[in-house]
C-alpha positions as CSV (number, residue, x, y, z in Angstrom):
1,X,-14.3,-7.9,-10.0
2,X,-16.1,-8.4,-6.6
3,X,-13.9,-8.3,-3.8
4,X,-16.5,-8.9,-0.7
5,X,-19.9,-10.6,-0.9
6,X,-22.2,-11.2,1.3
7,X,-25.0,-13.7,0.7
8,X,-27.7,-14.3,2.9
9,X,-25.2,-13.4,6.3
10,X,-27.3,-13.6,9.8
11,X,-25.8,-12.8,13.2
12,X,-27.6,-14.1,16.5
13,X,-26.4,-13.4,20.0
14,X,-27.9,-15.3,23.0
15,X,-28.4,-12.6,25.5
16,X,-29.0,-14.3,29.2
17,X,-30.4,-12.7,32.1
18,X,-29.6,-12.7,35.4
19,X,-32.1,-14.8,37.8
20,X,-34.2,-13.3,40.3
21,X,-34.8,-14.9,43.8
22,X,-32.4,-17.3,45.4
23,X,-31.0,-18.3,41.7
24,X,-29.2,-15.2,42.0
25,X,-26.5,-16.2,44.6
26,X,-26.0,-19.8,43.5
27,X,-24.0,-20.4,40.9
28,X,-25.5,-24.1,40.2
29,X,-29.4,-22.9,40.1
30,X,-28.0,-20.1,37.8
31,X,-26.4,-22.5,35.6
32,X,-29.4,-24.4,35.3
33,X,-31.6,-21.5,34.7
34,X,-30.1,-20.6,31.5
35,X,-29.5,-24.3,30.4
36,X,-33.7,-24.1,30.7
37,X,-34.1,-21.3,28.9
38,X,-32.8,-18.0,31.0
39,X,-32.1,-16.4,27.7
40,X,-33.2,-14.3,24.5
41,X,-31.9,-14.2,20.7
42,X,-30.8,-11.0,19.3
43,X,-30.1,-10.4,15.9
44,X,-27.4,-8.4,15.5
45,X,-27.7,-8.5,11.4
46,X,-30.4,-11.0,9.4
47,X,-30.8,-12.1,5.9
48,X,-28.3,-9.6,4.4
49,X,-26.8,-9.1,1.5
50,X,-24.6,-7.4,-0.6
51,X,-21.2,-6.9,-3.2
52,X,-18.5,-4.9,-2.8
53,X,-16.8,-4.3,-6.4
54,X,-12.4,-3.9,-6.5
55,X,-12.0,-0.5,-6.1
56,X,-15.3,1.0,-4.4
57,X,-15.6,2.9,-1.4
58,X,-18.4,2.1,0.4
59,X,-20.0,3.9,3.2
60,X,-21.9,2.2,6.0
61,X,-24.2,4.5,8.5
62,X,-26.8,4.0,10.8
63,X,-28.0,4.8,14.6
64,X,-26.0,2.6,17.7
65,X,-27.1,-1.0,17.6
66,X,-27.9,-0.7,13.7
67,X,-25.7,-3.6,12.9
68,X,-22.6,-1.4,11.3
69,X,-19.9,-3.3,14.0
70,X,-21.2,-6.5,13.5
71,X,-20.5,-6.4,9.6
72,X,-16.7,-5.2,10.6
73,X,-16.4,-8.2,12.9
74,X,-17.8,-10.2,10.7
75,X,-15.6,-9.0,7.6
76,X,-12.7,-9.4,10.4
77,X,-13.2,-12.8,11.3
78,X,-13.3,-11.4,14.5
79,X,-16.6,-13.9,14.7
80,X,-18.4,-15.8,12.2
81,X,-21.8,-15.8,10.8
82,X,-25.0,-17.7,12.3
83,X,-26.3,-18.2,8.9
84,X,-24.7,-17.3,5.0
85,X,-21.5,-17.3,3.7
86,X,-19.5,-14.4,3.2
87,X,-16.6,-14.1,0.1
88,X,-13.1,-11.9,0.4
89,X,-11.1,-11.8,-2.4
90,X,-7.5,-10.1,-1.6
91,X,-5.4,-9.5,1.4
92,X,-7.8,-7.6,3.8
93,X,-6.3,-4.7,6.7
94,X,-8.7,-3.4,8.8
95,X,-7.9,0.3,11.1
96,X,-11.2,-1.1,13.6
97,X,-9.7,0.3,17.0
98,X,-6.1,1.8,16.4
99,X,-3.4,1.7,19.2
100,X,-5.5,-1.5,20.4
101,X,-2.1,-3.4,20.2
102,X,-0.1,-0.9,22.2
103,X,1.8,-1.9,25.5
104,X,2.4,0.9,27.5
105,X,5.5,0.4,29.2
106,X,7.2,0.0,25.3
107,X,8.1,2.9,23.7
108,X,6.8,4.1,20.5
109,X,9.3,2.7,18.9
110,X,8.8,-0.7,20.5
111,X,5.5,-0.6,19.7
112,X,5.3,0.3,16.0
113,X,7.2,-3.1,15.7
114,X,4.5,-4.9,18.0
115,X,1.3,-3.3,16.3
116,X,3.0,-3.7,12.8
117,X,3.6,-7.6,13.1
118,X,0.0,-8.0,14.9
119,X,-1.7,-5.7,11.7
120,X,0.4,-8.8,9.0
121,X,3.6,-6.7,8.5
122,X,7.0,-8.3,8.5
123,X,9.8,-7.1,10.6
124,X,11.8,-6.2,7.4
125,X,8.4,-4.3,5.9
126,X,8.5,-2.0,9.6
127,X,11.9,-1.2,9.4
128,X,10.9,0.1,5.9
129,X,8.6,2.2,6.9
130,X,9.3,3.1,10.1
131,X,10.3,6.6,9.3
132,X,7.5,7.4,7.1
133,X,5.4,6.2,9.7
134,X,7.0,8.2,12.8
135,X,7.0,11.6,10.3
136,X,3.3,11.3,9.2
137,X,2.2,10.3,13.1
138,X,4.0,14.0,13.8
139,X,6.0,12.1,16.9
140,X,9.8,12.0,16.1
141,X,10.7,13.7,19.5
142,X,8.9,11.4,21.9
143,X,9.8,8.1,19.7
144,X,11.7,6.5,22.5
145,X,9.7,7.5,25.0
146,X,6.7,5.0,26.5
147,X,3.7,5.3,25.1
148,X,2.6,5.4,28.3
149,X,3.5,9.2,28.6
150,X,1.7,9.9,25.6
151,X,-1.4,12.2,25.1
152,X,-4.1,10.5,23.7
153,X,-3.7,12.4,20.9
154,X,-0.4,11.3,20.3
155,X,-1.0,8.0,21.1
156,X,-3.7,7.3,18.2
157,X,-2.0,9.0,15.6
158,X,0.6,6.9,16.1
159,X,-1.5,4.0,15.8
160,X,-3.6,5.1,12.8
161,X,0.2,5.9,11.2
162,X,0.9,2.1,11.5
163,X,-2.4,0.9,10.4
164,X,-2.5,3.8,7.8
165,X,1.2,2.4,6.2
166,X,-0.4,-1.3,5.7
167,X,-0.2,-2.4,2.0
168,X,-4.2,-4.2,1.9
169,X,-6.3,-4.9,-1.0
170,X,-9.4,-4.2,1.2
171,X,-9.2,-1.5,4.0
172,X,-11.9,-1.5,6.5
173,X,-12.3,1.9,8.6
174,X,-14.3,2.5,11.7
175,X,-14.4,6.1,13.0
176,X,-10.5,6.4,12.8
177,X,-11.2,10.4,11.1
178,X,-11.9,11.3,14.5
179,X,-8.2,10.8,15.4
180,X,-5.9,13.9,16.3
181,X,-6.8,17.4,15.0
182,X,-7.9,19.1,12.5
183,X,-4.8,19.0,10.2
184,X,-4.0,15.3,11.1
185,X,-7.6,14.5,10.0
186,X,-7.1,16.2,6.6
187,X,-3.7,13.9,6.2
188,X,-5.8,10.8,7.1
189,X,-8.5,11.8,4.6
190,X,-5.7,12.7,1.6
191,X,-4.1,8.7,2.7
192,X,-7.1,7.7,2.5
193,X,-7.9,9.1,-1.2
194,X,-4.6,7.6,-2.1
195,X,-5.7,4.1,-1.3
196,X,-9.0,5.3,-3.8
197,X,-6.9,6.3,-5.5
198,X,-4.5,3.3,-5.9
199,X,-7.6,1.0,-6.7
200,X,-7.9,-0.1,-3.2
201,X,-11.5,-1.2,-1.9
202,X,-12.4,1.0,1.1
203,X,-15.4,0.1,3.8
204,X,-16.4,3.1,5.9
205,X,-18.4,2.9,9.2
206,X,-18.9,5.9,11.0
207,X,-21.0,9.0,12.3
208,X,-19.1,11.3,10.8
209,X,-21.7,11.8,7.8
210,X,-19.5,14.5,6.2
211,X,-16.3,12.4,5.9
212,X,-18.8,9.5,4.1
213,X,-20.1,11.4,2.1
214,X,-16.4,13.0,0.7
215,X,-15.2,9.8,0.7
216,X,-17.3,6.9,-0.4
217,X,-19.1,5.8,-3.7
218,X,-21.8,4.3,-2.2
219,X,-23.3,4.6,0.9
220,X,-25.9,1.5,2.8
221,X,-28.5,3.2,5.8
222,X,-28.4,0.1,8.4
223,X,-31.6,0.0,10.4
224,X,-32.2,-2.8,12.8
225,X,-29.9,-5.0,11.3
226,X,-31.0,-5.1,7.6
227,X,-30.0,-2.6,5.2
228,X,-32.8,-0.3,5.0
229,X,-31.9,2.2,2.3
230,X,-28.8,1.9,-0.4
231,X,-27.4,4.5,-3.1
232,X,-25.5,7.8,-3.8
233,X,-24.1,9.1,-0.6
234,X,-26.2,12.6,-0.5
235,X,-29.4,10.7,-0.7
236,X,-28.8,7.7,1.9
237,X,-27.7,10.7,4.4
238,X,-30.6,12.5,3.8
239,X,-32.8,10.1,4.4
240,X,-30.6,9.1,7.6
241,X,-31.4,13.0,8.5
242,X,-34.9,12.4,8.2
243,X,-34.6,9.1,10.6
244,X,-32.9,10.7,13.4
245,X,-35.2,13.6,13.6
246,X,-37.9,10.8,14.8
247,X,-35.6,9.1,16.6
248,X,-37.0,7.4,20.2
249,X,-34.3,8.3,23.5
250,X,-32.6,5.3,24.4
251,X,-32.5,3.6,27.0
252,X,-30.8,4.7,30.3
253,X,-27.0,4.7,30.2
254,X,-25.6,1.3,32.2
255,X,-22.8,3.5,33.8
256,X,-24.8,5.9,35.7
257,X,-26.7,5.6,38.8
258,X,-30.2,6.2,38.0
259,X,-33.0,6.5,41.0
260,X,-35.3,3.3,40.5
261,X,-38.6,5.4,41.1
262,X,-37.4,8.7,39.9
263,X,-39.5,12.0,40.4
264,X,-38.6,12.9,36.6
265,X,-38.1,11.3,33.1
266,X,-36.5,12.5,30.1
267,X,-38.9,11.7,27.2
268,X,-36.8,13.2,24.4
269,X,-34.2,15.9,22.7
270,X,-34.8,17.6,19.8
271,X,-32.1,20.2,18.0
272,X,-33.3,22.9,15.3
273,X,-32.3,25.4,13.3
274,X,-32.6,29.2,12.9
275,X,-35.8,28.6,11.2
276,X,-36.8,26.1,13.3
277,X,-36.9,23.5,11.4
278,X,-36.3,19.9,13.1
279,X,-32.7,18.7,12.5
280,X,-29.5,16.0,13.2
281,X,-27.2,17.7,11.6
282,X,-25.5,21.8,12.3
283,X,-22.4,22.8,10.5
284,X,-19.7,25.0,12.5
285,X,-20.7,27.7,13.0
286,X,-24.6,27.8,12.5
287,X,-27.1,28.7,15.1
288,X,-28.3,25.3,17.2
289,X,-31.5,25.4,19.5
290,X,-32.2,22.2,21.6
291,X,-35.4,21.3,23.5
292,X,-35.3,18.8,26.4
293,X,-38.7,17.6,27.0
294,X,-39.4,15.5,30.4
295,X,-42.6,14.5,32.7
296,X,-42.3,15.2,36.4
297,X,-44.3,12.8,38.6
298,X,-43.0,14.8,41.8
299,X,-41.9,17.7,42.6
300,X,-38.4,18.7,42.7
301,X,-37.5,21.7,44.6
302,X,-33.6,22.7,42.6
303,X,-33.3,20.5,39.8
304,X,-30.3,20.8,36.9
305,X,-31.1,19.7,33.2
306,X,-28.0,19.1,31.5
307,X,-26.8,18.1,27.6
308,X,-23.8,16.7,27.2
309,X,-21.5,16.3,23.5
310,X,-19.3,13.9,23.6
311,X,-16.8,12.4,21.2
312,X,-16.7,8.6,20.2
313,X,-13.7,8.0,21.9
314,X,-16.4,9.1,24.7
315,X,-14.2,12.3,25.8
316,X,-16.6,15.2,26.8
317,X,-16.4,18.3,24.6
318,X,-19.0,20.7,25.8
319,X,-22.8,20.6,27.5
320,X,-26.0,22.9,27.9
321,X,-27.1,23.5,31.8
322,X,-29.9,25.6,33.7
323,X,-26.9,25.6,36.5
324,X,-26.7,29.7,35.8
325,X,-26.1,32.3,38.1
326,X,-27.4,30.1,40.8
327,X,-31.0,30.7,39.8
328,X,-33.4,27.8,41.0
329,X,-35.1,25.6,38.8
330,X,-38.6,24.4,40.6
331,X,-40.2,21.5,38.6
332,X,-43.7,20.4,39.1
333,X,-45.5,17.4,38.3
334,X,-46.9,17.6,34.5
335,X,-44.8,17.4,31.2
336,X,-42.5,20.0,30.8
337,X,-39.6,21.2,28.3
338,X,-36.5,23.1,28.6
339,X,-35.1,25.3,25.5
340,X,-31.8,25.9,25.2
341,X,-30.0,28.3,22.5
342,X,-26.4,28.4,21.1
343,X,-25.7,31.4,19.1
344,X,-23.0,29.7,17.4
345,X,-22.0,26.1,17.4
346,X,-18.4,26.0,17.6
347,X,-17.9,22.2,17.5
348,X,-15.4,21.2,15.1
349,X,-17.0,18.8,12.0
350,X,-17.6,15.4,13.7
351,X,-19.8,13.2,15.1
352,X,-21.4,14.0,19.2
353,X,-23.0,11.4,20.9
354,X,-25.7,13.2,23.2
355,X,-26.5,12.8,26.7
356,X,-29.2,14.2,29.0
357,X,-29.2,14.3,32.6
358,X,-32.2,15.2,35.2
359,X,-30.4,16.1,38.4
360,X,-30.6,17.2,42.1
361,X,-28.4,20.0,42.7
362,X,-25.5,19.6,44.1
363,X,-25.3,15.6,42.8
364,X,-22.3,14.1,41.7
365,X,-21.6,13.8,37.8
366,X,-23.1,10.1,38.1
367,X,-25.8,10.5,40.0
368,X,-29.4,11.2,38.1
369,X,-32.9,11.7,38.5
370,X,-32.5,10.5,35.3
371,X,-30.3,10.0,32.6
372,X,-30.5,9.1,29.1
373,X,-28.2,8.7,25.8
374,X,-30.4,10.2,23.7
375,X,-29.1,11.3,20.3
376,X,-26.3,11.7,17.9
377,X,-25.7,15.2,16.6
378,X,-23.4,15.3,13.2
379,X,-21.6,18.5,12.7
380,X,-20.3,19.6,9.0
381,X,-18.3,21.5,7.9
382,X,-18.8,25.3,8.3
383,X,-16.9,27.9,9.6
384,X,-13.2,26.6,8.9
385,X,-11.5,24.9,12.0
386,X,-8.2,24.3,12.8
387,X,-7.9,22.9,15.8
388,X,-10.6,21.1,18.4
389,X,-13.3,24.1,18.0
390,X,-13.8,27.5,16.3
391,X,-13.0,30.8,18.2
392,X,-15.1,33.5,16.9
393,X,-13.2,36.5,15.7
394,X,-12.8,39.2,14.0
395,X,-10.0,41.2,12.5
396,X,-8.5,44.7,11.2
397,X,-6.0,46.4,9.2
398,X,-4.5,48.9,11.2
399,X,-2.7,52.1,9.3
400,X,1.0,52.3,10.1
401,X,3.0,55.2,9.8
């Protein structure tokens, strides 16, 4: 039985740009300006697609601005195609962005009734669960406390506990195994094989190439909003490998100030191994080496090259810098490249969005020479963690009297 289908789907956006000139501060001139054409199509997704049978886990991947959200949205009814139809057969849950529903002022109690009856349960069904759902979340003390005083750890696993105790036919997931730590991860993946296991139909979108490949059947590489390689799970991943060590650096993060003539660029990051082979994935543990390669146009007297990992939740985890021992670094026009090594990559198995940052010393953390989000860096598993990151150790049996 085929419990999603979708048949010929298209998604446009209009994107409009803001007028130059006097249109800019007046608001009927702007108006008219995109009435007469101040705007450009973007499709999101085009001409796609595909079946989902009862029962299959499939696993969608693919760089930022593939399409991958769009199909959740669009699965969602969160918005509705452009062009095609798209078929659901069964009561369909979706665990998008957990703890979205939240008030913070409520307390968790409070609010596992509000998220509950916004995710389709009854009142009746949340009383049901509620314990189950306050013991697997791991938040009993701090149940009648506001959310509001929550770590954000706490905070979503108490939403994906909710969303995680919903009773669907189809389950959509979107990066929620990057909730809490390392054990809470392993209980969302073993709920997760229980829904599998329970003849549930699961759709996957995330980074996290590791956790696709352990969970799903099937596995759809999403390139510019067509689906540009489909099958087994190892083979779609490898080939997304193989795509991200050619990928272009993107374009220059909107949050950031960025000078609008800047003495520097950043023209790309590239990570490899310990035999230097060209890569987008590490496992814990493993040796990482990362060029930075950039073009000066002036020179710049104490500059700082920094790589930043962060999480998808956007939460910074670790970065690379020439900021040691207060050691100058002179650039001078011409290209140029900075190397840096990691022994040991201590990361725990996730997925790292990648920023890179051409700086004048002694800038604040928003202000660049240059700045660009330039990569996603997919750690597996590798040296067992338990926990945020690995601590290298050792150990001894000592003789006792």
């Amino acid at each position: 039985m085929i419990d999603l289908k979708f048949d010929g789907v298209s998604k446009k956006y209009r994107i409009y740009h803001e007028p130059d000139g006097d249109a800019a501060g007046n608001g009927l001139l702007r108006r008219a300006q995109r009435l007469w054409g101040g705007w450009q199509d973007f499709w999101a997704i085009r001409d796609m697609s595909f079946e989902v049978q009862r029962g299959e886990a499939l696993g969608i991947i693919g760089h930022n601005g593939a399409g991958k959200s769009t199909i959740l949205k669009l699965l969602y009814n969160i918005t509705t195609p452009t062009l095609g139809e798209i078929r659901i057969n069964g009561r369909l849950a979706a665990l998008i962005e957990v703890a979205s529903g939240f008030h913070p002022e409520l307390t968790g109690r409070e609010n596992v009734y509000l998220n509950g009856s916004l995710l389709g349960m009854g009142r009746r069904e949340i009383s049901s669960k509620l314990d189950s759902i306050v013991a697997f979340a791991g938040v009993s003390e701090f149940i009648d406390t506001p959310v509001k005083r929550y770590s954000s750890g706490m905070y979503l696993r108490l939403g994906f506990s909710i969303a995680a105790h919903l009773d669907p036919d189809i389950l959509l997931l979107d990066e929620v195994l990057a909730v809490g730590d390392a054990e809470f991860q392993a209980k969302c993946i073993d709920r997760i094989n229980q829904l599998k296991r329970d003849g549930k139909t699961i759709v996957f979108v995330s980074h996290n190439l590791a956790a696709v490949e352990s969970l799903c059947d099937r596995v759809f590489l999403l390139r510019k909003g067509e689906i540009y390689k489909t099958g087994r799970p190892h083979d779609v991943i490898a080939e997304y490998e193989h795509l991200l060590t050619s990928m272009p650096t993107a374009a220059p993060a909107t949050l950031s100030t960025v000078a609008e003539a800047p003495e520097a660029e950043i023209s790309s990051i590239s990570f490899f191994d310990r035999d230097n082979r060209k890569i987008a994935i590490v496992a814990t543990g493993d040796k990482l080496r990362a060029e930075v390669e950039f073009m000066v146009h002036r020179p710049i007297r104490d500059a700082l090259i920094e790589v930043y990992f962060y999480s998808i939740f956007g939460y910074i985890h670790c970065h690379f810098s020439t900021d040691h021992d207060g050691k100058k670094l002179s650039l001078n026009p011409g290209r140029g490249v900075v190397e840096f090594t990691c022994p040991e990559i201590l990361l725990e198995p996730s997925a790292f969005n990648v920023e890179v940052s051409i700086k004048h010393r002694g800038s604040s953390f928003t202000e660049h020479i240059d700045h660009k989000q330039a990569a996603v860096l997919n750690v597996r598993p590798g040296k067992p963690v338990h926990g945020a990151y690995y601590m290298p150790h050792s150990f001894r049996v000592k003789e006792t009297a």
